[in-house]
N, C-alpha and C positions, 0 to 999 in steps of 0.2 A: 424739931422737924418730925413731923408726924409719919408712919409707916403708908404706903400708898394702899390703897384697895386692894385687892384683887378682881384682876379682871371679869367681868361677869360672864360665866358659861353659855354659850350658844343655845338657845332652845332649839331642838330636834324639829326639823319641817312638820308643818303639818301637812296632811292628804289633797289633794285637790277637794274642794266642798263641793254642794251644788250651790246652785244660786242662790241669793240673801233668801228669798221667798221661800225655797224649797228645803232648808235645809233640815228643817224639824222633821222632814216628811222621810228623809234617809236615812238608813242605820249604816255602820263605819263599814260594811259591807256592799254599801250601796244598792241594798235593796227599800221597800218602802213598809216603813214601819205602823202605820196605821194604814185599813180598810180605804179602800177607793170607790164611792156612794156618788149616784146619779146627783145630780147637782138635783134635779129636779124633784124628783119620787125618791130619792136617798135607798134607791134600792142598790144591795151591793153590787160592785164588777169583780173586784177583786181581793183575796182574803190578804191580811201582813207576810210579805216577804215572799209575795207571788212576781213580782217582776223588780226588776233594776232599773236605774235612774238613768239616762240616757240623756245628751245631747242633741238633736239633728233638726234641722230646719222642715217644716212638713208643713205644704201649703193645705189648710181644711176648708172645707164651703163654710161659712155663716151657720152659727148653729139655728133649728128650726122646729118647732113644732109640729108633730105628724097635722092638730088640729088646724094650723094655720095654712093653708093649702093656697090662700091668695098672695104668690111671691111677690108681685110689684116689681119693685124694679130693683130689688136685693139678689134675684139669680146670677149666679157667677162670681159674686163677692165673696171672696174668703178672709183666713187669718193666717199669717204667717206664724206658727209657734215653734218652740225650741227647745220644751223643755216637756219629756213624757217619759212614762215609764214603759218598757220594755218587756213584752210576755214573749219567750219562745214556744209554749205550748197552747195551743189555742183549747186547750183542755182543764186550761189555771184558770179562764174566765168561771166566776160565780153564774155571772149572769150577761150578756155581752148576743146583740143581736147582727146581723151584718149586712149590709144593703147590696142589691145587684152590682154586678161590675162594672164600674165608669171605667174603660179601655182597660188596663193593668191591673186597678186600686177597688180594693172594698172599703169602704165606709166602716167603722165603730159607730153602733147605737147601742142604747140603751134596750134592753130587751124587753124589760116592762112596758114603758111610757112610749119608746122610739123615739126619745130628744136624744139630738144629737147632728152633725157627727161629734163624737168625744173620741172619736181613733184614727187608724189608718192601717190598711193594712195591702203591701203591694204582692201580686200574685207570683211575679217572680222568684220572691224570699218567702218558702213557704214556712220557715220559722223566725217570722218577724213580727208581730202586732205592737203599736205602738199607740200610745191612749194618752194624750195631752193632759198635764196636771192643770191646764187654766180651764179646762171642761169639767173637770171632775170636782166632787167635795171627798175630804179624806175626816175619818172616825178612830 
């Protein structure tokens, strides 16, 4: 009769992660480990460990080019996204441009190019900016 095992040790929880996609982009602080770059022009937004990884559903327009000025029939069409990073100081933007007021909400553009929107930001919560990682390229 052979001696039994011992039972195998519990491995300690891990953290909540971000999503499968995002997770390289987060450090165990849950801020963002690599630069956040215009998808477009790759000019930067934001330097490493300038904002945290956030959750919240934020409805954005269509993104647009300033040059494309004939909307067609894409006005009003947004994207529902879920997944952005979080700036409290609008003074962590590198580079970060901001469109008039639609009722409450400013727009995130790009400040170089003006593609975008790649944010959100509502006038209420005056330290709140939020910048959709499916807008952005991160370096």
């Amino acid at each position: 009769m052979e001696p039994s095992a011992a039972p195998p040790t519990p491995s300690p929880p891990e953290p909540p992660a971000a999503a499968p996609g995002s997770a390289e982009l987060v450090c165990a602080q849950g801020r963002n480990l690599k630069a956040v770059l215009c998808q477009r022009c790759g000019s930067r937004v934001l330097l490493p460990g300038a904002a945290t990884f956030a959750h919240r559903e934020l409805l954005l327009p269509a993104m647009r080019k300033k040059a494309t000025a004939s909307g067609g029939g894409e006005a009003g069409h947004g994207e529902l996204l879920r997944e952005h990073w979080l700036v409290h100081d609008m003074f962590s933007f590198e580079n970060v441009g901001f469109t008039r007021d639609v009722g409450n909400i400013k727009f995130l553009v790009c400040a170089d190019c003006e593609a975008g929107p790649i944010g959100w930001h509502c006038l209420d919560d005056k330290d709140s900016f939020y910048v959709a990682l499916e807008r952005v390229a991160h370096e």
